[in-house]
C-alpha positions as CSV (number, residue, x, y, z in Angstrom):
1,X,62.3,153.9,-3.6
2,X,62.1,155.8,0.0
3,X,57.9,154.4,-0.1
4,X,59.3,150.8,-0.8
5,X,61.7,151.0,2.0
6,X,59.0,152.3,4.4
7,X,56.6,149.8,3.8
8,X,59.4,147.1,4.0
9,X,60.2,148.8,7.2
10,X,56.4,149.0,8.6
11,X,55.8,145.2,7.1
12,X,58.9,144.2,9.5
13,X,57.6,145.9,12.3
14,X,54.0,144.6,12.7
15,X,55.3,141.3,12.2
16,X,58.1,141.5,15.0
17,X,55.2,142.7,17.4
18,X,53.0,140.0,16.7
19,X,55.7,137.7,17.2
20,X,56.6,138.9,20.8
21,X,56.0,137.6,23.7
22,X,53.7,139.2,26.4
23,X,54.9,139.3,29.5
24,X,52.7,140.2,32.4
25,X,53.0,142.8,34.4
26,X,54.9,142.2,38.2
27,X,52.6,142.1,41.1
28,X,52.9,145.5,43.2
29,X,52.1,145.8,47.4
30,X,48.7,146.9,47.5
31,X,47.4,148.1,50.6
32,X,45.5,145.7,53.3
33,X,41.4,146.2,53.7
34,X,39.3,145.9,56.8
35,X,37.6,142.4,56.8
36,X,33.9,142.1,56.4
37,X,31.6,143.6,59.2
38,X,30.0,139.9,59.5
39,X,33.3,138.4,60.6
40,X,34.5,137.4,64.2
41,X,37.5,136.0,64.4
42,X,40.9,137.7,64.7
43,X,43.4,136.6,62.5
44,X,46.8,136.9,62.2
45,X,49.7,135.6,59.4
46,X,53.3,133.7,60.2
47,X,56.3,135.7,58.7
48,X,56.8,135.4,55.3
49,X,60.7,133.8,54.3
50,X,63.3,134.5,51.1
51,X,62.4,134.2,47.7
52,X,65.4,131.7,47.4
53,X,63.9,129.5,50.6
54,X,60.3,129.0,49.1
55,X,62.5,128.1,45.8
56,X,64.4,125.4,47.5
57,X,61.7,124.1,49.6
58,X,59.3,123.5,46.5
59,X,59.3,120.9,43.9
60,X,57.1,120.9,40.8
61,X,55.4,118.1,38.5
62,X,56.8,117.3,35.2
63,X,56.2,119.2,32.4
64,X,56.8,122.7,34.4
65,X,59.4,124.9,36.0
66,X,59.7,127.0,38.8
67,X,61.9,130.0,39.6
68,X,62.7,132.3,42.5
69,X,60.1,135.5,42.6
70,X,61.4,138.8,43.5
71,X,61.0,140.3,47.3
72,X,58.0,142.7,46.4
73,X,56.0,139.5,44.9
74,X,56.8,138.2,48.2
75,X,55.3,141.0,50.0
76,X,52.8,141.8,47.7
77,X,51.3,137.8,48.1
78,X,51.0,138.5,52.1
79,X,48.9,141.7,51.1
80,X,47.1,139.4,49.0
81,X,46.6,136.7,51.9
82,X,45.3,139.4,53.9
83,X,42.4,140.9,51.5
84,X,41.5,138.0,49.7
85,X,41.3,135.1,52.1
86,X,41.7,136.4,55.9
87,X,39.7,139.4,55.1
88,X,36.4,137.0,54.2
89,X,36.9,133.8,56.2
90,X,33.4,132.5,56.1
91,X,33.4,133.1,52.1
92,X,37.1,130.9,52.0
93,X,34.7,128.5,54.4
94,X,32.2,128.0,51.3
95,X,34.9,127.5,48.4
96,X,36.9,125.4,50.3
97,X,33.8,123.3,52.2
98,X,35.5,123.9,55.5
99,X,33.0,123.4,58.5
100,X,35.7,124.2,60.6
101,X,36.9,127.9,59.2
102,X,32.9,128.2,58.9
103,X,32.3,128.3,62.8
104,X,35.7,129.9,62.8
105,X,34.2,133.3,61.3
106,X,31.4,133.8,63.4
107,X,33.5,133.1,66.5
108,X,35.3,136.0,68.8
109,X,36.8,132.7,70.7
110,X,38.3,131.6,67.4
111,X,42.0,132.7,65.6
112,X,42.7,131.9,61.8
113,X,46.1,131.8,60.9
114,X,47.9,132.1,57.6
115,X,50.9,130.2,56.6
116,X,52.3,131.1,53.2
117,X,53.9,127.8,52.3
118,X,55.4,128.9,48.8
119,X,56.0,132.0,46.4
120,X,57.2,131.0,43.4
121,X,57.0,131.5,39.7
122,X,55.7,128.3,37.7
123,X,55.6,127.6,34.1
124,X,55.2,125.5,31.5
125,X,58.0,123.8,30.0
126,X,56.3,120.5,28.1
127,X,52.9,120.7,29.5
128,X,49.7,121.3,27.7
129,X,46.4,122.2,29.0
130,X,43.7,120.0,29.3
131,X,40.3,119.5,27.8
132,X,39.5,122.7,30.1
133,X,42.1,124.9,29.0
134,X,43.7,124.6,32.0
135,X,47.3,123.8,33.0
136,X,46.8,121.5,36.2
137,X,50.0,121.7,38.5
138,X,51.4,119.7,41.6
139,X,53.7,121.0,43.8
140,X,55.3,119.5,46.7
141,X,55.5,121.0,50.2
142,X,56.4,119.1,53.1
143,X,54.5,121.3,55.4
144,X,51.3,119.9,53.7
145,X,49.2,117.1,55.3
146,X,46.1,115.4,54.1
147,X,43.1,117.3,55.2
148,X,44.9,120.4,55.5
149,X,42.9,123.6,54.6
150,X,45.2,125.3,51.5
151,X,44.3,128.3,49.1
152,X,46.4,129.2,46.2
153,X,46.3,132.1,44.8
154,X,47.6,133.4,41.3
155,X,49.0,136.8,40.1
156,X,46.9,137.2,36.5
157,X,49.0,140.1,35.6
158,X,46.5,143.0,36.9
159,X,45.2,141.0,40.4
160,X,45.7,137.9,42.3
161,X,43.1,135.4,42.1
162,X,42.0,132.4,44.4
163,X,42.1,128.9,43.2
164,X,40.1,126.3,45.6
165,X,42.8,123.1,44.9
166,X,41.6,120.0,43.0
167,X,44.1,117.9,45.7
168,X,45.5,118.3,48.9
169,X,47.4,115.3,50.1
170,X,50.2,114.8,52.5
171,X,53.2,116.9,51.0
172,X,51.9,118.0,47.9
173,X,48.9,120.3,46.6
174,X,47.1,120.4,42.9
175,X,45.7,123.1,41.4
176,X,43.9,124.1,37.6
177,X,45.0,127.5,36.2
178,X,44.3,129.1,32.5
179,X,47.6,130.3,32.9
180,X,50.5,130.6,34.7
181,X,53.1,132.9,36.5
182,X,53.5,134.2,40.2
183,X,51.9,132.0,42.5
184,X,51.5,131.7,46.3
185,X,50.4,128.7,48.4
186,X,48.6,129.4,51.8
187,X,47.7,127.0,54.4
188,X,45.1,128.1,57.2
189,X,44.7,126.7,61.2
190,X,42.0,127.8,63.5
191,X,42.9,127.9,67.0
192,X,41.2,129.0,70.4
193,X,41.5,131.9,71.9
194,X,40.9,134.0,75.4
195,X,38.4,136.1,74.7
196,X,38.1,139.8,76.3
197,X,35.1,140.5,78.8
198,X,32.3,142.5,77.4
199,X,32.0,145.9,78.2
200,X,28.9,145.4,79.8
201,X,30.3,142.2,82.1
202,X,31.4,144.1,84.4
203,X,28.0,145.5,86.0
204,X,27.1,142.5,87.8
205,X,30.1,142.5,89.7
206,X,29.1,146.3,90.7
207,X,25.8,145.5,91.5
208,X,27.3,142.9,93.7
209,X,29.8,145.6,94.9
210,X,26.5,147.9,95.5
211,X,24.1,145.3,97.2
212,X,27.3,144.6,99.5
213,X,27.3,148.0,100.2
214,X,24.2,148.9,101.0
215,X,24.1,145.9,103.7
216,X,26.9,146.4,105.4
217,X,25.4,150.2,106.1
218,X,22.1,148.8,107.3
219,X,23.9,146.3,109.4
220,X,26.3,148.9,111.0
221,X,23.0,151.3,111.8
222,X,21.2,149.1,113.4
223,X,24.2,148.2,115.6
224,X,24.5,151.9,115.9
225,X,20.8,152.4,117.4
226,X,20.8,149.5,119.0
């Protein structure tokens, strides 16, 4: 009787595990890299806002829903912004087919900055993949205009990845995903700089200084002998 009961009891529990859910694991705040060696350009990154602001300021397409994201998934997407798109400007360039963040990377004169647009959660509700096995999603952001350069990036559940968007129109942007869950839209502007003097631009001025110098104490010798 007691073997019956345990193997009822074992039966029971492989079947309620297989019928679980898995959830993935919540993002945590990494810490920020050093950009490549190859790269040029400063960069820099607008404040970040509530998880209740990018809620209200983003609508989804049918077929999905969207919640608010806690404050670490927040903070842990601006680490994110940081290593995997600011970090690597001229590799963004490439995926995206941006001429302009291109000659941006190589350039001390240039700036790229980072706008993170949205941080929400997004899943399905009705909608199926596609004939990819991927769940294509629109969301709508009025700080998106037609031409715009935008990166979205996806928490997988161990790393955030970078999705190049299908569609960028005014307002909105579409992007494929296997799956989804915590995900961060980031919009980037290039913008000139001043740029800081060389170390070495300064010796032309001294030899300048020098040259001066030494003619000013030939001139006030020869006045002296004279």
């Amino acid at each position: 009787m007691k073997r019956k009961f345990l193997a009822v009891l074992t039966a029971l529990t492989v079947l309620t595990m297989g019928s679980m859910t898995a959830f993935a694991a919540s993002p945590t705040v990494g810490t920020t890299e050093a950009p490549v060696r190859t790269q040029e350009a400063s960069t820099a990154m607008t404040a970040t806002t509530t998880p209740s602001a990018y809620l209200s300021g983003t609508t989804v397409s049918a077929g999905y829903k969207i919640s608010e994201v806690s404050d670490t998934t927040v903070q842990a997407a601006a680490v994110a912004v940081q290593n995997n798109i600011l970090n690597d400007i001229a590799s963004i360039a490439s995926k995206l087919g941006n001429k302009t963040l291109a000659k941006a990377a190589v350039s001390s004169g240039k700036q790229v900055t980072a706008s993170v647009l949205t941080v929400i959660d997004v899943k399905p509700s009705e909608a199926a993949k596609d004939a990819n096995g991927n769940y294509v999603v629109t969301l709508s952001l009025s700080d998106i205009a037609e031409g715009d350069a935008v990166v979205v990036l996806h928490y997988t559940g161990n790393a955030w990845e970078t999705i190049v968007p299908s569609g960028v129109a005014k307002g909105s942007v579409t992007f494929a995903s296997a799956s989804l869950s915590p995900i961060a839209v980031v919009k980037l502007s290039v913008a000139t700089v001043s740029q800081s003097p060389k170390t070495g631009s300064s010796v032309p001025a001294a030899a300048v200084i020098l040259v001066i110098g030494i003619v000013g104490t030939a001139a006030c010798g020869k006045k002296y002998f004279a």
